[in-house]
C-alpha positions as CSV (number, residue, x, y, z in Angstrom):
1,X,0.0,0.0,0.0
2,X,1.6,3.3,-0.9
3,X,0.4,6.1,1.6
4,X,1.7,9.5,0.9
5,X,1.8,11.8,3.6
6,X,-0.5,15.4,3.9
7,X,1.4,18.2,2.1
8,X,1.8,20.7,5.3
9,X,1.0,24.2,4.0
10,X,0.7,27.4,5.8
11,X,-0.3,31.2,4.4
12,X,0.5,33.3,6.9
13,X,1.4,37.0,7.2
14,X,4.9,38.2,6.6
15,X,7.6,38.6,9.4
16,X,10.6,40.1,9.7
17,X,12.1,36.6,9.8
18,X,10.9,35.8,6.3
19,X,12.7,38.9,4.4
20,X,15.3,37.1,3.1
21,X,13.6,33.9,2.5
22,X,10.9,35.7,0.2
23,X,13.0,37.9,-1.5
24,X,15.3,34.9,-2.9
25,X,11.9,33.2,-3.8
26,X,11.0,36.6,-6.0
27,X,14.6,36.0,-8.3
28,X,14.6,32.8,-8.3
29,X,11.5,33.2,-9.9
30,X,12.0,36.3,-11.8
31,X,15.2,34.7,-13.5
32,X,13.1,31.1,-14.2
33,X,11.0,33.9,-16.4
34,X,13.9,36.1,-17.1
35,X,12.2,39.0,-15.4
36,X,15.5,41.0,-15.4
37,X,15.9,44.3,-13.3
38,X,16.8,46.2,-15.9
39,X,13.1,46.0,-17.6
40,X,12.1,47.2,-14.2
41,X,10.5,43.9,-12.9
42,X,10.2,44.1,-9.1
43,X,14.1,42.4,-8.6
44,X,14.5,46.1,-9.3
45,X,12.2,47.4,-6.3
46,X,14.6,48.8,-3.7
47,X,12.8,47.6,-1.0
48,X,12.8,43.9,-2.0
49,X,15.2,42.7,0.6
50,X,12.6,44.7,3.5
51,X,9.0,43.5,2.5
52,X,8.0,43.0,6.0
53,X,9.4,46.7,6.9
54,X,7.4,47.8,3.7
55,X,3.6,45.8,4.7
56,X,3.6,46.6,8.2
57,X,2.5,49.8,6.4
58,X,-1.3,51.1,7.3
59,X,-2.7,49.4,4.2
60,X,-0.6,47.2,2.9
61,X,-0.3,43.4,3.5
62,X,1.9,40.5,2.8
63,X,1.3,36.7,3.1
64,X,3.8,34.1,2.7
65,X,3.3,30.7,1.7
66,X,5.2,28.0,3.7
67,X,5.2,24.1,2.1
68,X,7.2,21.6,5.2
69,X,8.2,24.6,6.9
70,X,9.9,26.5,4.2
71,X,8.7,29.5,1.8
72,X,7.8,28.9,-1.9
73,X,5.7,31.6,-2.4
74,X,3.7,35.0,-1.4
75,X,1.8,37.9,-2.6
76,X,0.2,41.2,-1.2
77,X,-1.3,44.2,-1.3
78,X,-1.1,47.9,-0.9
79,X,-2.3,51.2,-2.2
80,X,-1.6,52.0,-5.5
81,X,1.1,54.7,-5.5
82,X,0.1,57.9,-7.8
83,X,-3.7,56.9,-8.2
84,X,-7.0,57.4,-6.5
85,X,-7.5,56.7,-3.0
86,X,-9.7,53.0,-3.5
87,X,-7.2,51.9,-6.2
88,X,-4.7,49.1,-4.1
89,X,-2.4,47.3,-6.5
90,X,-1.7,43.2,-5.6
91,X,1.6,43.0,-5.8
92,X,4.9,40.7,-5.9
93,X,2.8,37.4,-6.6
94,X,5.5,34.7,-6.7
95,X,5.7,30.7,-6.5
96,X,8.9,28.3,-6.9
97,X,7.2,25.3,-8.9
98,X,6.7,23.3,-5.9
99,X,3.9,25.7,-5.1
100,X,1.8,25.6,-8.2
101,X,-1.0,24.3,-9.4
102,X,-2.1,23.5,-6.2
103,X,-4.5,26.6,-5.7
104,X,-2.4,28.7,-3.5
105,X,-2.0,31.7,-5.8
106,X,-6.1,32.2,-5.8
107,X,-6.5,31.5,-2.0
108,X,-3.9,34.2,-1.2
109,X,-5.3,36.4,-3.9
110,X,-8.6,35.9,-2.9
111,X,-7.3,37.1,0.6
112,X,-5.8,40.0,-0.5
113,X,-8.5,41.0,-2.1
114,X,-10.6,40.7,1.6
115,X,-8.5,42.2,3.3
116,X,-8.5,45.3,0.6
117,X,-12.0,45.8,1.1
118,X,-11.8,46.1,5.0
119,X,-9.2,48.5,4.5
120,X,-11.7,50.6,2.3
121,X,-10.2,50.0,-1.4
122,X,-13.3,50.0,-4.2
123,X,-10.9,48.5,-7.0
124,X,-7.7,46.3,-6.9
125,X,-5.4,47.1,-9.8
126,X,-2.4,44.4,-11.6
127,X,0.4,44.1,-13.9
128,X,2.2,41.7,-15.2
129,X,3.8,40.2,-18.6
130,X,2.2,38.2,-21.3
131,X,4.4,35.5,-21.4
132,X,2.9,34.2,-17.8
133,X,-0.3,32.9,-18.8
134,X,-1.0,31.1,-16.3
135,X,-1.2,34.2,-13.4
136,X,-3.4,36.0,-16.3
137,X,-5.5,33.2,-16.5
138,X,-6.6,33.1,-12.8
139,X,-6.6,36.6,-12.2
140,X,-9.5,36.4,-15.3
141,X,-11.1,33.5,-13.3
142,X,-11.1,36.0,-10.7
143,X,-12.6,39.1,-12.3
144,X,-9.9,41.0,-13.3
145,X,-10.3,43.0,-16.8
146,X,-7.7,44.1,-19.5
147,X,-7.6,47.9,-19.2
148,X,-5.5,49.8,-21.5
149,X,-3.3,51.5,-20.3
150,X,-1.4,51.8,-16.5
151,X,-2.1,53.2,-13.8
152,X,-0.7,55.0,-10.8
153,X,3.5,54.9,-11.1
154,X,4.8,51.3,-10.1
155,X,7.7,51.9,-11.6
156,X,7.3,48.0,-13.7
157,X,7.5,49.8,-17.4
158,X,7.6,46.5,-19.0
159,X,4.4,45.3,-17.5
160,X,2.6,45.3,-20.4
161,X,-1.0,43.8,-19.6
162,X,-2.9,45.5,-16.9
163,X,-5.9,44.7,-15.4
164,X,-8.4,46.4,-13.0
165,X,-11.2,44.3,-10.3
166,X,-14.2,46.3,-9.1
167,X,-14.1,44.5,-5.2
């Protein structure tokens, strides 16, 4: 009889503990899609190394993603810089491949999202690049829309698909 054992995952909100344990998630990734910081990807964001410091923010959340105790993932949210007041922005959505296709990107989305609206946000804003189909795929399934062009300054220039989500 072969008997696998539960997969042990965790979504949890960042701590200071888990800077450098999501960051190297976020190039590991970014190089897997060659999401270089010269096209202005978020390797590029000067605060990468300091994502707790940055979501402890009034406003802004992070959750990391834990599998057997280590991090493979994590996303957030936060106001959308240069924009109207409801607009929040999820941001810095990243999974190694053991973390995918197992629905964790929705869930945490999905709590991002929550946790948007009880911070007063109307609409929740993304960008990201055409070649991950996948991520456009759910955020669709979620109720995000192509808009056409950005919004607010992120800074991510070669972000070319945005997409907006009434909450």
């Amino acid at each position: 009889m072969n008997v696998t054992a539960p997969v042990e995952v965790k979504m949890r909100r960042i701590a200071a503990t888990d800077n450098a344990a999501i960051a190297s998630v976020i190039r590991q990734v970014s190089a897997e899609y060659g999401l270089t910081a010269d096209k202005g990807y978020t390797v590029a964001d000067p605060d990468l190394d300091e994502l707790y410091q940055l979501y402890s923010k009034p406003g802004y959340a992070y959750w990391v993603v834990e599998l057997h105790g280590e991090v493979v993932g994590g996303g957030g949210v936060a106001p959308l810089k240069c924009s109207e007041p409801d607009i929040c922005e999820l941001q810095k959505m990243y999974f190694l491949p053991a973390a995918r296709g197992q629905g964790l990107a929705k869930k945490l989305a999905l709590m991002a999202m929550d946790h948007a609206r009880t911070q007063g946000f109307t609409r929740c804003y993304l960008e990201t690049t055409a070649f991950l189909t996948d991520a456009i795929g759910l955020y669709k399934h979620l109720g995000f829309e192509h808009i056409d062009g950005p919004l607010g300054c992120t800074g991510h220039v070669d972000c070319e698909v945005r997409m907006l989500k009434t909450l």
